[in-house]
C-alpha positions in Angstrom: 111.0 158.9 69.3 108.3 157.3 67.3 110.4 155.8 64.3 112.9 154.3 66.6 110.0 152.1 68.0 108.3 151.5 65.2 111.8 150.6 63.6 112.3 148.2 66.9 109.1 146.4 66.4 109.8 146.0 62.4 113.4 144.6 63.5 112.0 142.3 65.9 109.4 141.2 63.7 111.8 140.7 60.5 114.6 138.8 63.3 111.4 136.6 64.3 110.5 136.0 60.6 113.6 134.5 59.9 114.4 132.4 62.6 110.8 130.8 61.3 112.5 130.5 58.1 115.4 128.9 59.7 113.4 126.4 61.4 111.2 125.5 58.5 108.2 127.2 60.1 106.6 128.4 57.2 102.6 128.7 58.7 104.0 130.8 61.2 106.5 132.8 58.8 103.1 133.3 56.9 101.8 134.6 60.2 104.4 137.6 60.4 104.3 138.1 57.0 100.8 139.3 57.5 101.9 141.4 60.9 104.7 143.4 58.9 102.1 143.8 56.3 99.8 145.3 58.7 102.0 147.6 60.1 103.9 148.8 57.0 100.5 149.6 55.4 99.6 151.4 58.2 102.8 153.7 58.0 102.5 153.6 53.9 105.8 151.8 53.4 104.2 150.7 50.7 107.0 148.7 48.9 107.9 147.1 52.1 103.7 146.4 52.2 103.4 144.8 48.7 106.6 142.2 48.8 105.1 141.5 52.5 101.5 140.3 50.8 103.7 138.5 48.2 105.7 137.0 50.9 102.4 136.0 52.7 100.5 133.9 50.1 104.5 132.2 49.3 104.7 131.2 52.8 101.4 130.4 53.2 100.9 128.2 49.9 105.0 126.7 50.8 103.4 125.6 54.6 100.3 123.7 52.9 102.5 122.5 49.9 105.0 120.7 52.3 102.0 119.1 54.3 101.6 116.8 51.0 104.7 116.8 49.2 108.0 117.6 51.5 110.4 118.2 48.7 108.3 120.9 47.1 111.2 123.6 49.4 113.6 122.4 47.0 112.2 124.2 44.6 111.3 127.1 46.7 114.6 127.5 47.7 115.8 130.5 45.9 112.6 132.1 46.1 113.0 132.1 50.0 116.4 133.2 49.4 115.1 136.2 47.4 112.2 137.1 49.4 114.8 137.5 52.3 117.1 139.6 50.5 114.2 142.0 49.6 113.3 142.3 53.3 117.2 143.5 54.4 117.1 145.7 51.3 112.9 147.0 52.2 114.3 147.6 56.1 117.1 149.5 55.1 115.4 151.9 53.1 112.4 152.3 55.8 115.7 153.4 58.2 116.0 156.0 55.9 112.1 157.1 55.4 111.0 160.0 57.9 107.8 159.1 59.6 
């Protein structure tokens, strides 16, 4: 079935995401920020589209911030935490959305 796949790829994606997190890998957490984007436009989960292009330019700005001032994730710290929190509560309502 279609939504179990699609559902596969957004949990592989999302499991992916955070171990970049994890690691400090923000240019590449950037990077699947954009691929979720992609695909969750493409199936109009839209909320799960717009706090993906938020989570995007974060990551992206965080990875270039941290090239020239490494401290600057102390002060991104809860908005990493929040922007994760938002994807577990985002995937569990596309669990729910028929395709």
């Amino acid at each position: 079935n279609i939504k179990s796949h699609i559902l596969k790829l957004l949990y592989s994606f999302l499991t992916i995401f955070l171990y970049r997190i994890s690691n400090s890998d923000y240019s590449n957490a950037s990077i699947l920020c954009h691929s979720i984007k992609g695909l969750s436009g493409m199936l109009g989960l839209t909320t799960l589209h717009l706090h993906m292009k938020d989570a995007e330019y974060f990551f992206h700005e965080l990875a270039q911030q941290l090239e020239h001032a490494p401290d600057a994730l102390i002060h991104a710290h809860k908005h990493v935490q929040k922007i994760t929190h938002q994807l577990v509560i985002d995937l569990g309502q596309v669990c729910e959305t028929e395709f």
